[in-house]
One Martini backbone bead per residue (centre of mass of N, CA, C, O) as a GRO file, in nm:
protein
  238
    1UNK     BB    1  -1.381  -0.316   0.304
    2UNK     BB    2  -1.117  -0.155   0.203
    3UNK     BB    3  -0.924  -0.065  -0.064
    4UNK     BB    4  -0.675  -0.066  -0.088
    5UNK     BB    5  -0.402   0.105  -0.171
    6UNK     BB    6  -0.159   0.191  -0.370
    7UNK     BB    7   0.166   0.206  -0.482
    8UNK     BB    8   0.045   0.322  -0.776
    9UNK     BB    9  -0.045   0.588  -0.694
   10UNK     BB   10   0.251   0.691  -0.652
   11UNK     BB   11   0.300   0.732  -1.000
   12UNK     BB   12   0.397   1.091  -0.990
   13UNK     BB   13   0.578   1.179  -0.889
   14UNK     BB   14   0.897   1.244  -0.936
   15UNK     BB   15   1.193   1.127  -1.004
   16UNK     BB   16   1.421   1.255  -0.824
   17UNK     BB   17   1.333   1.165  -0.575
   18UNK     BB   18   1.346   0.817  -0.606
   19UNK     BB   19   1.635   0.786  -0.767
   20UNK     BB   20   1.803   0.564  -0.616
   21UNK     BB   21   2.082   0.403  -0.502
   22UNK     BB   22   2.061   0.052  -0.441
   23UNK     BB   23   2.318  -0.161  -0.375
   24UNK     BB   24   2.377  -0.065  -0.674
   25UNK     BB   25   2.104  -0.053  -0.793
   26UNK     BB   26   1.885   0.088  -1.044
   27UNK     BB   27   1.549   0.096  -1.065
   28UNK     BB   28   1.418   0.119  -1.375
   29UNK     BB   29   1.278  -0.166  -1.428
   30UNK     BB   30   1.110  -0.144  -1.165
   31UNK     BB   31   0.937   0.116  -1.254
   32UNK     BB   32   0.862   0.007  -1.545
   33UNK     BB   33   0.664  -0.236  -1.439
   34UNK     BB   34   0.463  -0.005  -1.293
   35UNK     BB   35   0.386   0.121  -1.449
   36UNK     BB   36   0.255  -0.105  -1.644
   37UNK     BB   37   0.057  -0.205  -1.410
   38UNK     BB   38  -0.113   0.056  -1.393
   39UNK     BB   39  -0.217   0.076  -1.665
   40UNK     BB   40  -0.328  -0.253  -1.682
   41UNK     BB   41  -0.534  -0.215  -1.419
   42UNK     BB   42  -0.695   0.008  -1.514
   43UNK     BB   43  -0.783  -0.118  -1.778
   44UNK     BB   44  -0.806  -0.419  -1.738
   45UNK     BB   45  -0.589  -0.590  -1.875
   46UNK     BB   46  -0.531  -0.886  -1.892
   47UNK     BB   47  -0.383  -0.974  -2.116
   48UNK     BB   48  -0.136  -0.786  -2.070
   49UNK     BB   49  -0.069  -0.898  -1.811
   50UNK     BB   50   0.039  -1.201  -1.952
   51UNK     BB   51   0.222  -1.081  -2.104
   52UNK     BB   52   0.431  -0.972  -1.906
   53UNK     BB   53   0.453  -1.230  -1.778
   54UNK     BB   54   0.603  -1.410  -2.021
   55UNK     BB   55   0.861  -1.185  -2.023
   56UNK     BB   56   0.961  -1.269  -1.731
   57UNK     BB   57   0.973  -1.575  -1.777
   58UNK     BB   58   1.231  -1.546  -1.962
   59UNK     BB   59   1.413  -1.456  -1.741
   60UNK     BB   60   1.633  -1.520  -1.536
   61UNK     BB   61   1.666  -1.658  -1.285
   62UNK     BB   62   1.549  -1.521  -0.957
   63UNK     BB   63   1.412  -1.312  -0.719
   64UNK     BB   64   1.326  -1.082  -0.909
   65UNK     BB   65   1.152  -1.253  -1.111
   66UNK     BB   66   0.952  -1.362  -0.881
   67UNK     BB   67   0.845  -1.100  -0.760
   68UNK     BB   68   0.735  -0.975  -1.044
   69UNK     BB   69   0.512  -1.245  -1.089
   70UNK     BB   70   0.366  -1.181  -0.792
   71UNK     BB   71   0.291  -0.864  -0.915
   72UNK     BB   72   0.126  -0.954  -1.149
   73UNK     BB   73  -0.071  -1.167  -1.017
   74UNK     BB   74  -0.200  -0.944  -0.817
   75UNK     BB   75  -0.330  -0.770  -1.081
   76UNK     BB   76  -0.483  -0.979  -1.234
   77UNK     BB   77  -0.682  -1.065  -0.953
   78UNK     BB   78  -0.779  -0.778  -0.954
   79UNK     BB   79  -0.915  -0.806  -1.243
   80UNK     BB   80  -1.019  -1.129  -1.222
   81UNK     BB   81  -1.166  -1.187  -0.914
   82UNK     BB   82  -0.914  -1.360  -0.844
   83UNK     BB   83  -0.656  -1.574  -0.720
   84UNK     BB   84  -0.322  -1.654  -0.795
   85UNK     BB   85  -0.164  -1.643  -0.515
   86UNK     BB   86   0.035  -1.831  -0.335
   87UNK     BB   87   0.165  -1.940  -0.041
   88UNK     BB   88   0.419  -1.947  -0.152
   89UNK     BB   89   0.469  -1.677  -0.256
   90UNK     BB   90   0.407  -1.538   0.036
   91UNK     BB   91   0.659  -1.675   0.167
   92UNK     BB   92   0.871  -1.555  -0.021
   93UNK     BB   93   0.818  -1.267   0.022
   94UNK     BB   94   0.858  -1.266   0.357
   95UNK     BB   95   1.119  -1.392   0.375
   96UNK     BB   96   1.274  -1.172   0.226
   97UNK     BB   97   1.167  -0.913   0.391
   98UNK     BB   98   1.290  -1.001   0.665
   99UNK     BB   99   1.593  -0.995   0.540
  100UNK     BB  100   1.606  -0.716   0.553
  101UNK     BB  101   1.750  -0.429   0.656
  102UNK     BB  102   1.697  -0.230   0.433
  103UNK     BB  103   1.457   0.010   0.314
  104UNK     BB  104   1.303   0.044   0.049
  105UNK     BB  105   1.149   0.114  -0.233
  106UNK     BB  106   1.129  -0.169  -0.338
  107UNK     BB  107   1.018  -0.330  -0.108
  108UNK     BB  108   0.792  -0.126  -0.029
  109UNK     BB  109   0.629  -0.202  -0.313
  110UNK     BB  110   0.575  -0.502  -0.231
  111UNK     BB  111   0.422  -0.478  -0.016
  112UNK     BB  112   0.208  -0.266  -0.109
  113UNK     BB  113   0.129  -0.478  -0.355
  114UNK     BB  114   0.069  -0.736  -0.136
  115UNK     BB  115  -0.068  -0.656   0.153
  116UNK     BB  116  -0.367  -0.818   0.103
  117UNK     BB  117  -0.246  -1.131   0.101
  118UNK     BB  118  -0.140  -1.097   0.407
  119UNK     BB  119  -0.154  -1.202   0.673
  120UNK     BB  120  -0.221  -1.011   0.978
  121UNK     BB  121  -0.010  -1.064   1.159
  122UNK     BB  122   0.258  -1.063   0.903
  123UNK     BB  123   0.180  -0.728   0.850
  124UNK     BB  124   0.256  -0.617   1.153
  125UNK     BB  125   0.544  -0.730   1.155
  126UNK     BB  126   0.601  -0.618   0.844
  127UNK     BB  127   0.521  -0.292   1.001
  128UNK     BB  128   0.750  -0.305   1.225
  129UNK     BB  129   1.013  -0.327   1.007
  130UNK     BB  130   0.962  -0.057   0.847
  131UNK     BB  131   1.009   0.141   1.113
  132UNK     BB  132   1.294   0.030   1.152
  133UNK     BB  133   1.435   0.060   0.842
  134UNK     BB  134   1.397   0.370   0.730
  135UNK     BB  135   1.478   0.581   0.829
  136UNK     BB  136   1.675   0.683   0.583
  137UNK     BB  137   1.406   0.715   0.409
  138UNK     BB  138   1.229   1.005   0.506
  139UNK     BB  139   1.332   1.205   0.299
  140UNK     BB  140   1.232   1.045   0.078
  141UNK     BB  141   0.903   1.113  -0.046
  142UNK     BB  142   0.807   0.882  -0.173
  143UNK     BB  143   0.906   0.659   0.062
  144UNK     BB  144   0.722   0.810   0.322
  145UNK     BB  145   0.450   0.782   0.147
  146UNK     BB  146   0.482   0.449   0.116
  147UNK     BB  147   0.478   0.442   0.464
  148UNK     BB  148   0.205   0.566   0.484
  149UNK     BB  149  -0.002   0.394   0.308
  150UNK     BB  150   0.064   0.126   0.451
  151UNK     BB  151  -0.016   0.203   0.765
  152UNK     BB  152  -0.226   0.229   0.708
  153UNK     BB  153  -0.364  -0.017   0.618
  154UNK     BB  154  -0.263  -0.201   0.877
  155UNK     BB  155  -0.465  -0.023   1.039
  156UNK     BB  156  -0.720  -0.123   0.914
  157UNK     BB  157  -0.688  -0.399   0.960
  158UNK     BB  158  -0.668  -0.359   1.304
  159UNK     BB  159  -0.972  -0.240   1.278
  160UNK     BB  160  -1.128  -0.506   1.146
  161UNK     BB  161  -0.941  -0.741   1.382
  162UNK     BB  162  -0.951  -0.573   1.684
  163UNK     BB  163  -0.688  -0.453   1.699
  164UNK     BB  164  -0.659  -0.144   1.877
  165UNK     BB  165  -0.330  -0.160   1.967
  166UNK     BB  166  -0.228  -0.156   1.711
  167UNK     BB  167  -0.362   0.071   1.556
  168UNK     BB  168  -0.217   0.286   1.780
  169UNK     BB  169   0.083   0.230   1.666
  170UNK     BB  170   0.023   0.332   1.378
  171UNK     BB  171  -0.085   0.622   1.427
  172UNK     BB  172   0.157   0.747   1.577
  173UNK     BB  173   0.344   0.723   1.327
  174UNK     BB  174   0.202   0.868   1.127
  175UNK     BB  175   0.166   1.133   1.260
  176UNK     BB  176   0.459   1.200   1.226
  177UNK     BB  177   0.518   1.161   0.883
  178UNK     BB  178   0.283   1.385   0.830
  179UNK     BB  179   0.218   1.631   0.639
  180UNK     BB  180   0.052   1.868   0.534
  181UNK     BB  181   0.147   2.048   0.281
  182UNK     BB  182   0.228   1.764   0.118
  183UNK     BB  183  -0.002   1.520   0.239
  184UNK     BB  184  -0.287   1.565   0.184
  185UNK     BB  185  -0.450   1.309   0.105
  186UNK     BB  186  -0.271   1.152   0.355
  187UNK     BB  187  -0.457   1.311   0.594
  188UNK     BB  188  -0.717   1.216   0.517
  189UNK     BB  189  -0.744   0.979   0.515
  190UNK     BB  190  -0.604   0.920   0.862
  191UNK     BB  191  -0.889   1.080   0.934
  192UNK     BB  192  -1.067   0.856   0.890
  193UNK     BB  193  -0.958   0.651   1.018
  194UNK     BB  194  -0.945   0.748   1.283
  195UNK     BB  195  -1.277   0.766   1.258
  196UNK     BB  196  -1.286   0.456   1.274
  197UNK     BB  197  -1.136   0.381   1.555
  198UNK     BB  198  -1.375   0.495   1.715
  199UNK     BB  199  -1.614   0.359   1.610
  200UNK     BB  200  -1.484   0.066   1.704
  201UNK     BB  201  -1.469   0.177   2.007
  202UNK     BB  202  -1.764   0.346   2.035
  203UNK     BB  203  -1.697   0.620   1.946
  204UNK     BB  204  -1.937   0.845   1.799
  205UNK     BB  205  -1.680   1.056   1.699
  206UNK     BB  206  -1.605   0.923   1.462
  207UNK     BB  207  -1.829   0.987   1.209
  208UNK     BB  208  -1.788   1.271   1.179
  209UNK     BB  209  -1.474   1.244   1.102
  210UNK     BB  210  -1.546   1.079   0.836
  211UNK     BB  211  -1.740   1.282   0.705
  212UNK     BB  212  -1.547   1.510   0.686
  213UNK     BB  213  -1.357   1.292   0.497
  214UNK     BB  214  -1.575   1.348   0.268
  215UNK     BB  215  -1.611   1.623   0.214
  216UNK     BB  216  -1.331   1.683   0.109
  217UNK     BB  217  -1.300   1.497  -0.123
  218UNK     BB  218  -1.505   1.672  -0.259
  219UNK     BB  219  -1.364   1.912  -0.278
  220UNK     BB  220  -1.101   1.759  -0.459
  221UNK     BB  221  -1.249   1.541  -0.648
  222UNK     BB  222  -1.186   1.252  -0.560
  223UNK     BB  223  -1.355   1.017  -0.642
  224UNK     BB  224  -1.214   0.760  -0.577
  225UNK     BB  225  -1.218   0.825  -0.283
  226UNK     BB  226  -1.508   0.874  -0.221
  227UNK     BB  227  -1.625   0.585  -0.324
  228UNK     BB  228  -1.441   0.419  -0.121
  229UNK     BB  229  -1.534   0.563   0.175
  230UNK     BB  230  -1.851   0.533   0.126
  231UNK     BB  231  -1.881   0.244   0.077
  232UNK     BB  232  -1.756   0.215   0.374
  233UNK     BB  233  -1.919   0.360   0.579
  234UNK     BB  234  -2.210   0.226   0.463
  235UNK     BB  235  -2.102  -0.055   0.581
  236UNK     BB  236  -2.094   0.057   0.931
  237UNK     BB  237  -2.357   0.241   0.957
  238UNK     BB  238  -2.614   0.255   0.733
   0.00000   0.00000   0.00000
């Protein structure tokens, strides 16, 4: 299985680009406590996790209080390679994102960081209601990344589960959104995926596909996603 991309991977965007006022709140507190899970995620600080995590128990009952401390614990999972987040928690936050009418950055960031821990049929699900929620927010540059990396993860998950009739309505929807120009990376990456849903179709040149977007992350440099995409192809391919 290829490593789900973190919606924390796009936390140097520029701050202009999506600080933007949501339903009147601001999020500056939970842009900073993104920014704290990455730096601890990163350095694989379980303590720093911990310590973080009954800062934010001390803080008054909310539904905001609730979703952070389920977005520590999934941190804190992949950092001690341990499950500690229960079905009761992936249930409330579902339910939550169910309910809302528009998608904003707060919500994208929510799915993104917890959605290798849900169900695949309700992550589907709830990757057709960000496609129908966000029109709004596909000018913010964060928030379009963000729903671009999401839709990868969640073709990924469809042709890992072979639907592959699932897989190609997110592959239209991101051909649509990905800029080649702004969108370096996700372009890379996208065509990796493309040609992993033709390799799990049966169609042979999808390998080469595979192939060529191993070659380029090589020429860019980025380590981190050549060694996680080699690791993946060469699990694949043999």
């Amino acid at each position: 299985m290829i490593k789900f991309l973190s919606a924390l991977d796009f936390i140097n965007v520029s701050i202009e680009e999506f600080m933007v006022i949501y339903r009147g709140y601001r999020n500056d507190s939970f842009e900073e406590l993104l920014k704290k899970l990455h730096t601890l995620s990163l350095t694989k600080d379980a303590e720093g996790l911990r310590y973080l995590f009954n800062e934010v128990e001390e803080l008054p009952n909310s539904t905001t209080k609730k979703i952070e401390k389920i977005l520590i614990l999934s941190c804190l999972s992949s950092v001690e390679s341990e499950n500690l987040i229960t079905q009761s928690d992936l249930r409330f936050v579902t339910d939550y994102l169910f309910g809302i009418e528009s998608w904003g950055y707060y919500e994208l960031s929510i799915l993104g960081n917890l959605a290798q821990y849900i169900n695949g049929e309700t992550l589907v699900s709830l990757g057709r209601e960000v496609l129908r929620k966000t029109d709004y927010y596909y000018e913010v540059v964060r928030n379009r990344k963000l729903v671009i990396q999401l839709s990868i993860n969640i073709m990924i998950r469809c042709i890992e589960s072979e639907w592959f009739t699932k897989a190609a309505f997110f592959e239209r929807h991101i051909d649509s959104l990905v800029n080649v120009e702004s969108d370096m990376y996700e372009k890379v990456i996208f065509s990796y995926v493309q040609g992993y849903l033709k390799f799990a179709m049966g169609d042979s040149g999808g390998k080469q596909i595979m192939q060529e977007s191993l070659e380029i992350f090589k020429l860019l440099k980025n380590t981190r996603l050549y060694k996680n995409y080699l690791e993946h192809f060469k699990s694949i391919v043999g």
